[in-house]
MMTF fields as JSON, N, C-alpha, C and O atoms, coordinates in Angstrom:
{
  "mmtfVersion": "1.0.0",
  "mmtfProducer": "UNKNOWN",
  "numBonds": 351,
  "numAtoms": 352,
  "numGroups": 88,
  "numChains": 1,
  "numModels": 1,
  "chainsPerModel": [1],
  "groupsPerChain": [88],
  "chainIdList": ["A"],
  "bondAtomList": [4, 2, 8, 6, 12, 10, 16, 14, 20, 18, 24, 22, 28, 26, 32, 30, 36, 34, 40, 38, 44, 42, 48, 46, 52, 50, 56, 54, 60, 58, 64, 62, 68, 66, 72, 70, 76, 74, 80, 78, 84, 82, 88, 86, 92, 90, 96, 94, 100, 98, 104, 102, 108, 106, 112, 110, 116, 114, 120, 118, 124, 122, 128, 126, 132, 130, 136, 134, 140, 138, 144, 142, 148, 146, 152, 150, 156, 154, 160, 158, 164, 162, 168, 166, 172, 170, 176, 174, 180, 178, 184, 182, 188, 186, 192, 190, 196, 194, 200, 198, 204, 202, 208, 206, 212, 210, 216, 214, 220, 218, 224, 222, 228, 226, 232, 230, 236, 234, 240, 238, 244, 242, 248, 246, 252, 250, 256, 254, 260, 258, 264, 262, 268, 266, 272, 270, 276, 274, 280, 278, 284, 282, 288, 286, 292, 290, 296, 294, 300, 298, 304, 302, 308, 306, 312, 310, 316, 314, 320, 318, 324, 322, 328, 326, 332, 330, 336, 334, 340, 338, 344, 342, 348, 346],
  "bondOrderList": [1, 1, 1, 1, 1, 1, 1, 1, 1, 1, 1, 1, 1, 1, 1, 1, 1, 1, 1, 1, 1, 1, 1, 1, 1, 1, 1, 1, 1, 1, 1, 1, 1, 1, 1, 1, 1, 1, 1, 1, 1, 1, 1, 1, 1, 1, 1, 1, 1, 1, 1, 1, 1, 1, 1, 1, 1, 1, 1, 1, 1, 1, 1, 1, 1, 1, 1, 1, 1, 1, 1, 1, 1, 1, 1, 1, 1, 1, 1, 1, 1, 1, 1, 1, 1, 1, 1],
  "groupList": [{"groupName": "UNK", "atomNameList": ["N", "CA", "C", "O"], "elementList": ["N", "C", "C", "O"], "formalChargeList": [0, 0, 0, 0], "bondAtomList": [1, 0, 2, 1, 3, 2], "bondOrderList": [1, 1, 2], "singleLetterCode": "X", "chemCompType": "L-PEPTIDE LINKING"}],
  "groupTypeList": [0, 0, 0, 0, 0, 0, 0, 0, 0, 0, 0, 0, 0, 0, 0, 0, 0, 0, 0, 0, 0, 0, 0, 0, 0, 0, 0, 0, 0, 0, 0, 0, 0, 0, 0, 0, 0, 0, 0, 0, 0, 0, 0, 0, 0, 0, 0, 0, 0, 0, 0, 0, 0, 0, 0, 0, 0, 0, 0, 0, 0, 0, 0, 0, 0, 0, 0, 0, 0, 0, 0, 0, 0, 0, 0, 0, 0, 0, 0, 0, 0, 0, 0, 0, 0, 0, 0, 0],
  "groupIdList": [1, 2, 3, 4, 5, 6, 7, 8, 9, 10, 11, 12, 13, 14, 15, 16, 17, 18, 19, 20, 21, 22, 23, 24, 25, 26, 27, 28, 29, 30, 31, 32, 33, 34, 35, 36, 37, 38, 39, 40, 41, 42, 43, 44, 45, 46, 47, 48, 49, 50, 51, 52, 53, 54, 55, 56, 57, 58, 59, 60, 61, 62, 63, 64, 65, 66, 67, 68, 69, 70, 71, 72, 73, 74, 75, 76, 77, 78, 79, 80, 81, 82, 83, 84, 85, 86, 87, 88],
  "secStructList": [7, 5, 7, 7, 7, 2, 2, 2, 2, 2, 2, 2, 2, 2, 1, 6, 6, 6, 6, 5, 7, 6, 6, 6, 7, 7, 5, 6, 7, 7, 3, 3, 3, 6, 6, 6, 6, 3, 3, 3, 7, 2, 2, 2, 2, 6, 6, 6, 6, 6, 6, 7, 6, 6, 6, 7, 7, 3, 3, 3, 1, 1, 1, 1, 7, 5, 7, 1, 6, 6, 2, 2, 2, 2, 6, 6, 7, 7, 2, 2, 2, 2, 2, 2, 2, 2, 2, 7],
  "xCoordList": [71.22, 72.118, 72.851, 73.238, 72.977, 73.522, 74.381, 74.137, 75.416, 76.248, 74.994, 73.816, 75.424, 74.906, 75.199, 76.351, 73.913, 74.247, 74.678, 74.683, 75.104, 75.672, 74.174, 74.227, 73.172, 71.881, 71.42, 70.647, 71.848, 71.492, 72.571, 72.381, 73.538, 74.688, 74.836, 75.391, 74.24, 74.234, 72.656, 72.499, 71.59, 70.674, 71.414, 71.734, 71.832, 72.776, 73.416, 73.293, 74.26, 75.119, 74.605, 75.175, 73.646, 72.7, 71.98, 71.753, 71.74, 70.861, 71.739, 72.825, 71.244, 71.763, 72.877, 72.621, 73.948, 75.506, 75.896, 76.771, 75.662, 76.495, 77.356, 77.524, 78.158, 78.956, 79.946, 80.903, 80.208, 80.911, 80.942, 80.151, 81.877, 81.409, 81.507, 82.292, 80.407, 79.648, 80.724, 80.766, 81.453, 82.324, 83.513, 84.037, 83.895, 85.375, 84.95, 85.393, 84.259, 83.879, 84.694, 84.41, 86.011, 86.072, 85.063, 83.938, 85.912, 84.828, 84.491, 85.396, 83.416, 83.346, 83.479, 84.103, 82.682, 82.618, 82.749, 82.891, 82.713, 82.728, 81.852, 81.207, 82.11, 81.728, 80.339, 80.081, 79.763, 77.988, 78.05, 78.488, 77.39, 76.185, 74.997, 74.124, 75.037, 73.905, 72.468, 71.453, 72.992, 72.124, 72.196, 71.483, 72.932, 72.433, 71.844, 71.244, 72.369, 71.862, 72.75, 72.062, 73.714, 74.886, 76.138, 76.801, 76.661, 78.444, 79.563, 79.563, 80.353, 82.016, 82.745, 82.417, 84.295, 85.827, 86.047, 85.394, 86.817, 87.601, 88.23, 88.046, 89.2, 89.031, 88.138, 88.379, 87.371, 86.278, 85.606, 85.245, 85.032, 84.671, 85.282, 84.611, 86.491, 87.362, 87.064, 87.397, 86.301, 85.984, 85.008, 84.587, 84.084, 82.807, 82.787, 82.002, 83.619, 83.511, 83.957, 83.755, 85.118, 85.703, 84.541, 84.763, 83.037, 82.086, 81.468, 81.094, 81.565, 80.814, 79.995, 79.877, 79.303, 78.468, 76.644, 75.757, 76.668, 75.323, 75.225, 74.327, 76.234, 75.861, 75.988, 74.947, 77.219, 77.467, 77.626, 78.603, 76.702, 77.093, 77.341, 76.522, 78.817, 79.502, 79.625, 80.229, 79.23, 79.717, 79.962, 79.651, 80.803, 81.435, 80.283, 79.466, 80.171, 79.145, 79.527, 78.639, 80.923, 80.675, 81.322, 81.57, 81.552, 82.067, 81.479, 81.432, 80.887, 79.901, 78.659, 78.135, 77.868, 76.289, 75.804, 76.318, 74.575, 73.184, 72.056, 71.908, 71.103, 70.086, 69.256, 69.704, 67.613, 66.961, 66.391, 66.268, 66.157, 65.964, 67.504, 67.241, 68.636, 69.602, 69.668, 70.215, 69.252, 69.013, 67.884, 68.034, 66.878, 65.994, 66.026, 65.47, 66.833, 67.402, 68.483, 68.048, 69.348, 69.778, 69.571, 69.947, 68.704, 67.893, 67.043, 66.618, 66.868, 65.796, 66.533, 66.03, 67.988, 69.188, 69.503, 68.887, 70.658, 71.722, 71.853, 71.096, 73.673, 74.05, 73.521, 73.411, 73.219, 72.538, 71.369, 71.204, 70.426, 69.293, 69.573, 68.867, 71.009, 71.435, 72.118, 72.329, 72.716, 73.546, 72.729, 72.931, 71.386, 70.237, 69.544, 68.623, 70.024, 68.556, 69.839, 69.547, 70.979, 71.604, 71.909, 71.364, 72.217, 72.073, 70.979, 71.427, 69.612, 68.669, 68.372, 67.415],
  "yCoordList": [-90.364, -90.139, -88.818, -88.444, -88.308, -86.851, -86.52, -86.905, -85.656, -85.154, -84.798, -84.671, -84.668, -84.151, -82.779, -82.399, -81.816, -80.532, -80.274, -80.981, -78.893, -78.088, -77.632, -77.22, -77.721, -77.594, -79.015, -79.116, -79.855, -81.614, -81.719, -82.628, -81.177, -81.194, -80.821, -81.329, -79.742, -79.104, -79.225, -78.846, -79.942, -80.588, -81.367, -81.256, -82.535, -83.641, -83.736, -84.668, -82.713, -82.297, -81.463, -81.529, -80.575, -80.243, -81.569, -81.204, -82.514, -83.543, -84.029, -84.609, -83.772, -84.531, -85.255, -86.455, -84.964, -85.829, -85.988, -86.853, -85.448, -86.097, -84.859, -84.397, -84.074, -83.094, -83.723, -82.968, -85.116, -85.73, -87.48, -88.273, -87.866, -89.177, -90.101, -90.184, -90.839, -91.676, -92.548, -92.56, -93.169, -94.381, -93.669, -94.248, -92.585, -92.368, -90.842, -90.338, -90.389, -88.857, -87.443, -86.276, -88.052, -87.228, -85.74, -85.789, -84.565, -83.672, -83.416, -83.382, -83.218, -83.017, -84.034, -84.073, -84.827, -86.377, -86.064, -84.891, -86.874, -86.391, -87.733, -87.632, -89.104, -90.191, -90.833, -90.787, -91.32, -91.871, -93.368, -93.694, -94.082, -95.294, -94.902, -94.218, -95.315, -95.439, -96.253, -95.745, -97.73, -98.66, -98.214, -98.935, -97.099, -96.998, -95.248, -94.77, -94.61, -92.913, -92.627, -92.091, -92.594, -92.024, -91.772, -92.674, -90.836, -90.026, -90.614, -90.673, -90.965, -90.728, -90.749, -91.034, -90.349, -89.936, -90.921, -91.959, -90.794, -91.468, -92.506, -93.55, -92.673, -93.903, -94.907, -96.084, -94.368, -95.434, -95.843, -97.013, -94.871, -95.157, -96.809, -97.839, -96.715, -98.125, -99.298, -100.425, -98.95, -100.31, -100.183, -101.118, -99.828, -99.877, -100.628, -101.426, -100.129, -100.926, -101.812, -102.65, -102.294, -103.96, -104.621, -105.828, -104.228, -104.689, -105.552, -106.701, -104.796, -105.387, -104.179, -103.425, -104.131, -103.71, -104.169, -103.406, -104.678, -105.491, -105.708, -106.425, -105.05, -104.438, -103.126, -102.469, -102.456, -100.962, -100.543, -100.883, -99.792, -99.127, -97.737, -96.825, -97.666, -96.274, -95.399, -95.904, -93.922, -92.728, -91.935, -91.96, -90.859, -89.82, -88.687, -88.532, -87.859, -87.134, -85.854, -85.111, -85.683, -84.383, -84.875, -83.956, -86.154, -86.744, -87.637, -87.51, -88.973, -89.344, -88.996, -88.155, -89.807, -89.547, -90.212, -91.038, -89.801, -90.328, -90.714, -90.086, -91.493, -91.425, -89.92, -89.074, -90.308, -89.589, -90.061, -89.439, -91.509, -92.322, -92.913, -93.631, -92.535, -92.736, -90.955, -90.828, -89.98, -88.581, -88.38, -87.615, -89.052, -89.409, -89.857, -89.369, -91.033, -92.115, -90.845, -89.928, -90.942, -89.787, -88.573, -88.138, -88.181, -86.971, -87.437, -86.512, -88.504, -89.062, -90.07, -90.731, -89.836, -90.815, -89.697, -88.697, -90.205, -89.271, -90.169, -90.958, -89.617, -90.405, -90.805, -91.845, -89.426, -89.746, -90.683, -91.448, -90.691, -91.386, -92.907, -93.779, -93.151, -94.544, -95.163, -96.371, -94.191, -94.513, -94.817, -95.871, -94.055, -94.535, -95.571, -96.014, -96.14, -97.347, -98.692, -99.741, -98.327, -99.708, -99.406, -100.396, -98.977, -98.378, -98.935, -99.418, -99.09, -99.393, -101.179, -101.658],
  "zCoordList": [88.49, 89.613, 89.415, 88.308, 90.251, 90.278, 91.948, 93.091, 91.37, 92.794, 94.062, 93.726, 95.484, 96.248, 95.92, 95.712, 95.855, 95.889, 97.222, 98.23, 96.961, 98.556, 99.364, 100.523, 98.809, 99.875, 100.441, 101.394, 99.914, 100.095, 100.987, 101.796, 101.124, 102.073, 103.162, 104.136, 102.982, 104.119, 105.167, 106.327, 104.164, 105.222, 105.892, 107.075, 104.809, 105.678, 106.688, 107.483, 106.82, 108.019, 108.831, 109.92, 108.796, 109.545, 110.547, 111.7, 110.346, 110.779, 112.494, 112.506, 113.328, 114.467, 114.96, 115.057, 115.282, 115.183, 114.275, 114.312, 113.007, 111.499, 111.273, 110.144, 112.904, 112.492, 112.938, 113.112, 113.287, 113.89, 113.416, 113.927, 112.473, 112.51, 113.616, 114.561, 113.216, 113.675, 114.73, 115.96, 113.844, 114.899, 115.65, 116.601, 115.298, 116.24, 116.786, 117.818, 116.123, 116.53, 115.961, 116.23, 114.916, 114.073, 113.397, 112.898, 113.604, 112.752, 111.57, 110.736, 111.236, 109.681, 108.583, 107.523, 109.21, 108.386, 106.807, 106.463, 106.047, 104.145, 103.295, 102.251, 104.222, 103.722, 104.682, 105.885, 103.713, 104.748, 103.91, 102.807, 105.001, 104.513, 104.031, 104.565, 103.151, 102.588, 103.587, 104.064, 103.597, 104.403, 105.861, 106.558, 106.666, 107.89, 108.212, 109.174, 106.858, 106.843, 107.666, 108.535, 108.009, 108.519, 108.372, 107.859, 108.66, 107.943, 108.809, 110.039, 108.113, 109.22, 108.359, 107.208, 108.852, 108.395, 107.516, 107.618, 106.702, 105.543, 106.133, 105.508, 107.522, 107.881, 108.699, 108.97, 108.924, 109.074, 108.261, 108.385, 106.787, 105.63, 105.357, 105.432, 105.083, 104.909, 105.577, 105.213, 106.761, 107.521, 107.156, 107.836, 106.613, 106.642, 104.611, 104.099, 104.195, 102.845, 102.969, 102.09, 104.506, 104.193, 104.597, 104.683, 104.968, 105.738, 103.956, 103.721, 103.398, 101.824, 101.953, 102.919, 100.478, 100.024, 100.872, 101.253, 100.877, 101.246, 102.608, 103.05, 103.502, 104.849, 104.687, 104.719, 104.486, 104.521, 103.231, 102.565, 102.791, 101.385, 101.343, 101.452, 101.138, 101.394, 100.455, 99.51, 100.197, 99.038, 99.915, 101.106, 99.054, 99.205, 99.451, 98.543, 100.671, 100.297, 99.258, 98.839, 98.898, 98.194, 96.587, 95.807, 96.181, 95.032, 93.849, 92.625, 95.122, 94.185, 94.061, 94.791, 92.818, 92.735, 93.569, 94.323, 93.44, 94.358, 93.828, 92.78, 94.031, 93.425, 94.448, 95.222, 93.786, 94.631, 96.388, 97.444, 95.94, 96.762, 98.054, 99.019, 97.827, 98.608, 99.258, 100.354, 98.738, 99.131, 100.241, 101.194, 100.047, 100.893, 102.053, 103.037, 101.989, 103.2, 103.872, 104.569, 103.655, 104.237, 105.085, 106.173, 103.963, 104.719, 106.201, 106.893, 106.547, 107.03, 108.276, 109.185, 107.837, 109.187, 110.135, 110.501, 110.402, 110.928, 112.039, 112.604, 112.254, 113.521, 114.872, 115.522, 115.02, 116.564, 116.525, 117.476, 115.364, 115.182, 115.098, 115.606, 114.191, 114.597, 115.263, 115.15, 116.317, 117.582, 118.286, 118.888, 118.574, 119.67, 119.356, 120.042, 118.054, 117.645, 118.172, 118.745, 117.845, 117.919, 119.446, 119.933, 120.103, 121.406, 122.145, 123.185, 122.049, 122.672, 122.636, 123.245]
}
């Protein structure tokens, strides 16, 4: 496990709506799910960890580690991608 670099970061936030979190539309999200590949603000982060672990699994994108495989998922979300799936 290792930090998100600043090029893993900046794919990240590059990716479709994740310049904006997800639930309130805050800019410049900092915190993601893991289990849905998507970013939002520090207080929504909080609801999303009172959710448990084993629905929403929340890190820091610029604090904690990652595996390679949670780098992946990520790379591969983003908000808009899961606003339109739960959306539909």
């Amino acid at each position: 496990m290792v930090q998100m670099s600043p090029a893993d970061q900046a794919i990240v936030k590059a990716i479709p709506g994740n310049n904006q979190c997800a639930d309130c539309g805050m800019k410049n999200p900092q915190w993601a799910s893991v289990s849905f590949g998507n970013v939002f603000c520090l207080e929504c982060s909080g609801v999303h960890r009172s959710l448990g672990v084993h629905i929403s699994f929340v890190r820091s994108i610029a604090m904690d580690s990652w595996t390679d495989k949670q780098l992946a998922l990520m790379k591969k979300g983003g908000n808009k991608n899961c606003n339109d799936y739960l959306k539909a």
